[in-house]
C-alpha positions as CSV (number, residue, x, y, z in Angstrom):
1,X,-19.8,3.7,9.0
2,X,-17.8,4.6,12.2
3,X,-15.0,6.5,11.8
4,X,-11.4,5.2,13.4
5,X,-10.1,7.9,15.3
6,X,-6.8,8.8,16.4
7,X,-7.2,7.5,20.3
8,X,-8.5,4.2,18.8
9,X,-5.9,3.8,16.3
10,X,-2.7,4.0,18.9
11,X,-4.6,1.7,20.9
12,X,-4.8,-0.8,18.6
13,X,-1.3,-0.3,16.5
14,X,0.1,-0.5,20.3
15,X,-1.2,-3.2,21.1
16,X,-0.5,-5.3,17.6
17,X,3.2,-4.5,17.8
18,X,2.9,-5.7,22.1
19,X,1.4,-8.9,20.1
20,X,4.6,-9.4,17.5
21,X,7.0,-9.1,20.5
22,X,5.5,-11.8,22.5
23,X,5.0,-13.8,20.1
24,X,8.1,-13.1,18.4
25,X,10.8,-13.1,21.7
26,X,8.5,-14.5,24.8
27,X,6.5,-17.3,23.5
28,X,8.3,-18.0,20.3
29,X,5.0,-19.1,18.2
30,X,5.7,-18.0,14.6
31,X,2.2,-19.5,13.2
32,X,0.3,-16.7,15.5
33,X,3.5,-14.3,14.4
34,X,2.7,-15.5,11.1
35,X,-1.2,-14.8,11.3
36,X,-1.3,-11.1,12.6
37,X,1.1,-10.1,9.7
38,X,-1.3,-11.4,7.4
39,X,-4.2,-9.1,9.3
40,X,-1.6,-6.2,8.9
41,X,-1.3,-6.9,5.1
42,X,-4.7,-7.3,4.9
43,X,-4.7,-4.0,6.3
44,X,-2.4,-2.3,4.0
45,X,-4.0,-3.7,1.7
46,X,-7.5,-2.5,2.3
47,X,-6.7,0.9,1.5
48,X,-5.8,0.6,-2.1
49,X,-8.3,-2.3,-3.1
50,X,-10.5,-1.0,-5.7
51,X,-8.5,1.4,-6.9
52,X,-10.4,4.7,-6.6
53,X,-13.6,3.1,-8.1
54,X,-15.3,2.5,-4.6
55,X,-17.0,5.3,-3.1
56,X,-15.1,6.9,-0.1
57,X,-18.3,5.3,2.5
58,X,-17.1,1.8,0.8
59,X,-13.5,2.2,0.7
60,X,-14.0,3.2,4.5
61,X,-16.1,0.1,5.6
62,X,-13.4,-1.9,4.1
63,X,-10.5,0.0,6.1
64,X,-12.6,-0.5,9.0
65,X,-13.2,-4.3,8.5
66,X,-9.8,-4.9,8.4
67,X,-8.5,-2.3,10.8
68,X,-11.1,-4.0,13.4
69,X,-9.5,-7.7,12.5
70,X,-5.9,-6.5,13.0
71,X,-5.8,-8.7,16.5
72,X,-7.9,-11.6,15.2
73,X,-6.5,-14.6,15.3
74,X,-7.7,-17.2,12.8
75,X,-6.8,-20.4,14.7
């Protein structure tokens, strides 16, 4: 599994917190507001499911899965 590095990770935390502006203050759309803070608390989430019974490689594809569906939007 791929490692997230640092350069990746701005990109994409920049560009998820561009997302809640717009959608928040320019367009006003609280369902796509609504959708990528359910990808960021499936986020958070991802790095505490299992509870230390998955191996790190696991816990990783997990983070990675979710970190890569932060700006996905489930229309």
């Amino acid at each position: 599994m791929r490692q997230i590095i640092d350069k990746e990770k701005i990109e994409k935390y920049e560009e998820v917190l561009h997302r809640i502006q717009i959608y928040a203050e320019v367009v006003m759309d609280n369902d796509k507001l609504s959708k990528i803070i359910s990808n960021i608390c499936r986020w958070s989430y991802a790095h505490r499911t299992g509870n230390g019974t998955l191996s790190e490689e696991q816990q990783n594809g997990i983070i990675r899965k979710a970190f890569d569906g932060l700006l996905e939007r489930k229309d």
